[in-house]
C-alpha positions in Angstrom: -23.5 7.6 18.6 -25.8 5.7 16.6 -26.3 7.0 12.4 -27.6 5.5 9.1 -24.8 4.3 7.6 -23.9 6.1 4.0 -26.7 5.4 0.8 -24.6 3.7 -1.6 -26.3 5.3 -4.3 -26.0 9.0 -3.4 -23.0 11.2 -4.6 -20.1 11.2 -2.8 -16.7 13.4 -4.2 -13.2 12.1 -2.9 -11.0 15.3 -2.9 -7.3 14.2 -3.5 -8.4 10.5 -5.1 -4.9 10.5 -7.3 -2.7 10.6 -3.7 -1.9 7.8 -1.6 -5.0 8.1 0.9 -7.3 9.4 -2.5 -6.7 6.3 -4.4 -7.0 3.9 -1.1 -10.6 5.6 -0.5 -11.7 5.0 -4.4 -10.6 1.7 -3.9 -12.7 1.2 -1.3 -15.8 3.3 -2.2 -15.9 1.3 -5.2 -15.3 -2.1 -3.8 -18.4 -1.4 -1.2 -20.5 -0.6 -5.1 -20.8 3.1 -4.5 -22.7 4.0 -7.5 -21.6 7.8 -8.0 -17.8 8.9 -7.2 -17.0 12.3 -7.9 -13.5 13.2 -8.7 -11.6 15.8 -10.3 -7.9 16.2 -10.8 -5.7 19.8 -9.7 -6.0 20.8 -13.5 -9.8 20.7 -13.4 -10.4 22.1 -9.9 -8.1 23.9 -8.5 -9.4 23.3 -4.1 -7.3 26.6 -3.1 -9.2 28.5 -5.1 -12.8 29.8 -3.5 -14.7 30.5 -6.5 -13.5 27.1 -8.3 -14.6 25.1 -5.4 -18.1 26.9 -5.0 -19.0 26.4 -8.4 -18.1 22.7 -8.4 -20.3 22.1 -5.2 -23.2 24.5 -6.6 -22.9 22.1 -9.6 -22.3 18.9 -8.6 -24.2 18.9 -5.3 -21.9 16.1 -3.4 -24.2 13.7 -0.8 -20.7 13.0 0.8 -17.3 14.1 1.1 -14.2 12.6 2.2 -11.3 15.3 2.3 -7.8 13.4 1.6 -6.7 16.7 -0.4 -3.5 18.3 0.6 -0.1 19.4 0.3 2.2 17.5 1.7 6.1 17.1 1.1 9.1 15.0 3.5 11.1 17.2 6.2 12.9 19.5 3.6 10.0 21.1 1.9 7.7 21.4 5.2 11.0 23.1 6.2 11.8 25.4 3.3 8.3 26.0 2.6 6.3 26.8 5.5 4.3 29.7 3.6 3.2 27.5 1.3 2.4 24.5 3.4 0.4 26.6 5.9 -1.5 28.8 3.2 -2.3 26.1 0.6 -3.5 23.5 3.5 -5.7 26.3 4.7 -7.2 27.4 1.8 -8.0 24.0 0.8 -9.6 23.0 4.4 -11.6 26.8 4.5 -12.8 26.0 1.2 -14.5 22.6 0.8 -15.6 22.4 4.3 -17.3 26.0 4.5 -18.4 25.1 -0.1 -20.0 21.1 2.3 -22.1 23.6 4.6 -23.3 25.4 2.3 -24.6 23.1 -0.1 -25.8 20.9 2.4 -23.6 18.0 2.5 -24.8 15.6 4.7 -21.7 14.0 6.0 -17.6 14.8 5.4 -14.9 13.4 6.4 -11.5 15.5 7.1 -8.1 13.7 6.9 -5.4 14.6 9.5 -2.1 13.6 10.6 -0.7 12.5 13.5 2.1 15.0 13.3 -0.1 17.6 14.5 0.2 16.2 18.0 3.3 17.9 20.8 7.0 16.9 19.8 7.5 15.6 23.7 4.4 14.1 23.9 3.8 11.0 26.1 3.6 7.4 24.1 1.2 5.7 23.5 -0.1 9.1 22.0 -4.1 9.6 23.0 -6.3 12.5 21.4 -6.5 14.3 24.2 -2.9 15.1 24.1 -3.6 17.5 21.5 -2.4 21.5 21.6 -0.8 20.2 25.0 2.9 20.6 23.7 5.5 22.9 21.6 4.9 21.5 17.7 7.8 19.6 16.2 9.8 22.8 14.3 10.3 21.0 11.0 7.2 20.3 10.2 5.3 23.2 12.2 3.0 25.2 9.6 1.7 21.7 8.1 0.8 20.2 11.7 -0.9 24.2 12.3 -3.1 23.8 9.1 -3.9 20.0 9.8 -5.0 21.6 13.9 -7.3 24.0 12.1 -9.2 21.7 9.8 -9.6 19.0 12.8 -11.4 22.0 14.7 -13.2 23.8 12.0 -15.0 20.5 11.2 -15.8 20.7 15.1 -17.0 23.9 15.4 -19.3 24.0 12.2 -20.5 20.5 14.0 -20.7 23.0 17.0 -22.7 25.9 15.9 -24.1 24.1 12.6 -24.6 20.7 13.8 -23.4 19.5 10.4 -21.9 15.8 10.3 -18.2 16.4 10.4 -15.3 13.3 11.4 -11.7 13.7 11.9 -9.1 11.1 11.8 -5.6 11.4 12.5 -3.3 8.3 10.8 0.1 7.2 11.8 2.7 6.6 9.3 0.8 5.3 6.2 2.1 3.1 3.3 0.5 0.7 0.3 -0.3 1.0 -3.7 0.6 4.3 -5.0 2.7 5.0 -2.3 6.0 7.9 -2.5 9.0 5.9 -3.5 11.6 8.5 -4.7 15.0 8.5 -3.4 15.1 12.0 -2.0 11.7 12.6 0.1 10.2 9.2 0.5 9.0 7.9 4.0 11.4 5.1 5.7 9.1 1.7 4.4 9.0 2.7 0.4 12.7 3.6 0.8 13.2 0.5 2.3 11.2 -1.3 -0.4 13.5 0.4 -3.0 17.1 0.1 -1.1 16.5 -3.4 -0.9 15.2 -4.0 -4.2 17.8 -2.2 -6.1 20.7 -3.6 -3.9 19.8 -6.9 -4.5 19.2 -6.0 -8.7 22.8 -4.9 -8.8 24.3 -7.8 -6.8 25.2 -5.6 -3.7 26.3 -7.2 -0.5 25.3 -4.6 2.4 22.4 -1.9 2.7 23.1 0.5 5.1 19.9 1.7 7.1 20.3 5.2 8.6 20.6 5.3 12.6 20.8 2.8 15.2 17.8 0.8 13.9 16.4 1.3 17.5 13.4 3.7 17.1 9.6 2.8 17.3 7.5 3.1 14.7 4.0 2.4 13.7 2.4 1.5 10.5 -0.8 1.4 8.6 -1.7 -0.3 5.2 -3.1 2.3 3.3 -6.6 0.4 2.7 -6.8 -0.6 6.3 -7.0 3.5 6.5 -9.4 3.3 3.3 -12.0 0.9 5.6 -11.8 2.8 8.5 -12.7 5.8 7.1 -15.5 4.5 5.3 -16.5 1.9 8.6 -16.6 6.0 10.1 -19.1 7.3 8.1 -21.5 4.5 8.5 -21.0 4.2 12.2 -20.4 7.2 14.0 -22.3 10.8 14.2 -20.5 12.3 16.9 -18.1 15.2 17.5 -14.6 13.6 18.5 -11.7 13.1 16.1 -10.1 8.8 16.2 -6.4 8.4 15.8 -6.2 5.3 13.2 -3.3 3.2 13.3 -2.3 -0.4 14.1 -2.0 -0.4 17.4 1.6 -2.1 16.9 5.3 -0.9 17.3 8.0 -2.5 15.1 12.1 -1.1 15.4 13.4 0.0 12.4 16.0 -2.7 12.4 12.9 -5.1 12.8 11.3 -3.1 9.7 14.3 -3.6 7.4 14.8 -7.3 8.4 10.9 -7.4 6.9 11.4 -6.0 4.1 15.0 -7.6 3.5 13.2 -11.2 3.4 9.9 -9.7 1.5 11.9 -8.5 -1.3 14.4 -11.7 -1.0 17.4 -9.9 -0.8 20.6 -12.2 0.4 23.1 -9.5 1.7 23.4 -7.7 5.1 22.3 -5.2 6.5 24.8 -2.3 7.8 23.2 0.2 10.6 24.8 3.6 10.1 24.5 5.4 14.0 25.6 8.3 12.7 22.7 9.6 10.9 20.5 10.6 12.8 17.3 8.6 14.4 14.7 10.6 14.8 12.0 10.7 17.7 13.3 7.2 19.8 9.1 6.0 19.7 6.2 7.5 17.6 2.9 5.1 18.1 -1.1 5.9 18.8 -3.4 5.5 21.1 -6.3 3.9 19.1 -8.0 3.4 22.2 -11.1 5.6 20.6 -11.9 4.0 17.3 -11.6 0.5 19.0 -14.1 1.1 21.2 -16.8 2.3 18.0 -16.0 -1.6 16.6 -13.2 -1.1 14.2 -10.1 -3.1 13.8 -7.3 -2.9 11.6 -7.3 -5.8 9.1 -3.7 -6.3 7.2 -0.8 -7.3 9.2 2.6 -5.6 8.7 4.3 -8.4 6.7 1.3 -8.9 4.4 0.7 -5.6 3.3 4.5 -4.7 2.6 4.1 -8.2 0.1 1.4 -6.8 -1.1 3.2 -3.0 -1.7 6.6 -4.7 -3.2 4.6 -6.8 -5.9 2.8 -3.2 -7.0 6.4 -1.7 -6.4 8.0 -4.2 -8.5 5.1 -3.9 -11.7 5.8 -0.5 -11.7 9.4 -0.3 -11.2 9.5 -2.7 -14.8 7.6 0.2 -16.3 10.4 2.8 -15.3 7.3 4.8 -13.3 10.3 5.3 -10.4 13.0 6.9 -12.9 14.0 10.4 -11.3 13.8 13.0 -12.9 
């Protein structure tokens, strides 16, 4: 469906601009010379919080909104935690999407997950497929949440035929990325295995499972421009997987990231961890057809990730605490 594309010079307010997503869509709002962005740290506005959030909209009266706020934590907390993850995803979605109604917001932008799609569900993975399946357990309440924010924005588009997108990324990675050792995502552990093991002169890196598993990634900024490519483009009331379109193993993965980092040893598979789902990729059948196109190929943007990795890692920014 045909729409203006976005008035650079209007206000637009990026909720969650210090996460991975956040920072990817500042990068990008600014790189496009958005005149006003609007953001505001968890000390200064605290999103589960109703009364907080009205009186920032009533204030600031956003043009825009793109949602990348949430709480989000690796298998172990979405397991441990499921109050939390269900109520504070909720709250946050309830809140800025009802607070973008009511202050007339022309256009918002909610970011999903691919997780909230059935554990068995056929591959490639198309948006229809949705609420079609049983839930992956571990990760239940945060896929629930992620569900309900994906059809609020539909049914205020429904019954108050606002301007409300959902999108639905595959496994994300880039600048500002998660690389601690305990709950990061496979390609920043990756990034640090390999660059710590070749640092201390190690002569094997073990990669957990058989290495045979399917998996597809995004550069976080390739997310960032579709996002934005979104807005300008598209007024109509479907939610677009985003992704790459392309499947790499994880053995495949590790060799990448064993020649990107430069590391001279082996690599040791260890079957008996375990390997996950054996294929995980999207459909992006959808936001294909609406003219966009992923940009950054998988070997360029994991150079581009270990040269931020490796400025930071100098600093000590990756020290556990």
């Amino acid at each position: 469906m045909i729409c203006e594309p976005l008035d650079r010079q209007k206000k637009i307010y990026v909720a969650g601009h210090c996460g991975l997503v956040g920072s990817a869509l500042v990068r990008c709002l600014k790189k496009e010379g958005f005149a006003q962005i609007i953001t505001k740290t968890h000390e200064e506005l605290d999103l589960t919080r109703q009364a907080e959030v009205e009186a920032f909209f009533a204030e600031e009266k956003p043009d825009y909104v793109l949602l990348a706020a949430a709480k989000v934590g690796g298998i172990h907390a979405n397991d441990t935690y499921p109050a939390d993850f269900i109520m504070k995803n909720l709250q946050i979605e309830c809140n800025v999407i009802d607070a973008a109604y009511k202050n007339q917001v022309k256009k918002l932008l909610f970011l999903g997950s691919s997780c909230i799609y059935p554990r068995e569900c056929p591959q490639p993975i198309r948006e229809e497929y949705l609420l079609s399946g049983y839930l992956e357990k571990t990760n239940e309440a945060y896929a629930l949440a992620k569900i309900a924010g994906l059809k609020m924005c539909a049914f205020y588009n429904q019954q108050y035929h606002t301007h409300y997108i959902s999108v639905m990324p595959c496994n994300l990675y880039g600048v500002n990325d998660n690389f601690a050792l305990d709950n990061s995502h496979v390609l920043p552990a990756l990034i640090r295995k390999f660059h710590e093991a070749k640092q201390k002169g190690e002569l094997a890196v073990t990669v957990w499972g058989s290495g045979t598993p399917l998996r597809e990634f995004l550069n976080v900024d390739d997310l960032a421009d579709a996002c934005l490519y979104l807005m300008d483009h598209y007024d109509g009331n479907e939610f677009f997987n985003v992704g790459s379109g392309k499947e790499v193993s994880i053995l495949e993965l590790a060799e990448l990231v064993k020649e990107v980092t430069g590391y001279p040893g082996r690599i040791v598979l260890d079957p008996a961890k375990p390997d996950g789902t054996p294929r995980k990729v999207t459909d992006i059948s959808r936001i294909s057809e609406t003219g966009w196109k992923p940009k950054i190929d998988l070997e360029k943007g994991i150079r581009q990730t270990y040269e931020w990795f490796c400025k930071k890692y100098e600093t000590g920014a990756f020290t556990e605490r």
